[in-house]
N, C-alpha and C positions, 0 to 999 in steps of 0.2 A: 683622666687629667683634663684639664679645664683649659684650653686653647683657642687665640686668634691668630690666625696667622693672612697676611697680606703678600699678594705676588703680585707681578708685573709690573718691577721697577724697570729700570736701565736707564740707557743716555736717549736723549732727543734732542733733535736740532731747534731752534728757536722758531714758531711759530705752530710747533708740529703737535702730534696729540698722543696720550697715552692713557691705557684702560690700568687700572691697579683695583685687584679682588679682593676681595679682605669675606670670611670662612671661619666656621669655628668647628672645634672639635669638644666632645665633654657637655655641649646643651647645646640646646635648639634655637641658631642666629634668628629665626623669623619671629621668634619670640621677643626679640627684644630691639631697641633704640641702636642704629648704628651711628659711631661719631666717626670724625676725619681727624687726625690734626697734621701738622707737619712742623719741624724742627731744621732750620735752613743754619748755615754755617754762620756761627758769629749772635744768632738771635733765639728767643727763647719760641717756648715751642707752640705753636699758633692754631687757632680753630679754625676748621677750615669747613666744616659744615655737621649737617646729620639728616638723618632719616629718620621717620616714625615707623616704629615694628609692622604697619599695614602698608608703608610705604606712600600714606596720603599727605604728611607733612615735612617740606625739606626747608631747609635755612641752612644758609650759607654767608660764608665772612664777608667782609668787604673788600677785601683785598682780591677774593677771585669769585665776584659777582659777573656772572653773563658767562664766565669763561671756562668751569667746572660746575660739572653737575653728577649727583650721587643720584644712583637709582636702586632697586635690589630685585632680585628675583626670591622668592618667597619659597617656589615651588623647587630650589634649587639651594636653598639656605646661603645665599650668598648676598654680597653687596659690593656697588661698583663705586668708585671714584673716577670720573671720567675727567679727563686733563685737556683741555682746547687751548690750541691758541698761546702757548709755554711759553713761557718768557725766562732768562735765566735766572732771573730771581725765584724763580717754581724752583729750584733746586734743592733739595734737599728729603731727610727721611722723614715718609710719611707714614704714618699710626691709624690703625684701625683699633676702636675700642668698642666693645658691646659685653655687657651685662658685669662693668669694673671689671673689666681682663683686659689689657692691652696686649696687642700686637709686640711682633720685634721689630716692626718698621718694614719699610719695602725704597733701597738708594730710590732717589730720580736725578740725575744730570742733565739740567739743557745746555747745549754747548755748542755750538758750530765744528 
């Protein structure tokens, strides 16, 4: 069966940082384009970056320029969404997608 699956949501304080994996099961993630998005409460569901399958080209929204950066391990079939500098509006579920498979999401809460 053909799966994404994204971990290391949870709560974080405001300013603080969080790593979130995103993994595939059913084909081989280094093979292909990983996207981000996120879905915050209230708004629809927003880009929030990608990676190129060698890992040499990233773009990222404008909304969280300078302050999330995706990287991947290739050798490990994984991909990271790194979180800096959170603000509460970072809140909400964020989606790993590669090869048209999406994720279930992974919460993130920034909250004092």
């Amino acid at each position: 069966q053909v799966q994404v699956l994204e971990s290391g949501g949870g709560l974080v304080r405001p300013g603080g940082l969080l790593r979130l994996s995103c993994a595939a099961s059913g084909f081989t993630l280094k093979l292909w384009p990983v996207n981000w998005y996120r879905q915050s409460p209230g708004k629809e569901r927003e880009f929030i970056g990608n990676i190129s399958s060698g890992g040499g080209v990233i773009k990222y929204g404008d909304s969280v320029k300078g302050r999330f950066f995706i990287y991947r391990n290739n050798d490990k079939n994984t991909a990271t969404l790194e979180l800096n500098s959170m603000k509460p509006d970072d809140t909400g579920v964020y989606y790993c997608k590669a090869a048209e498979v999406w994720g279930q999401g992974a919460l993130v809460t920034v909250s004092s």
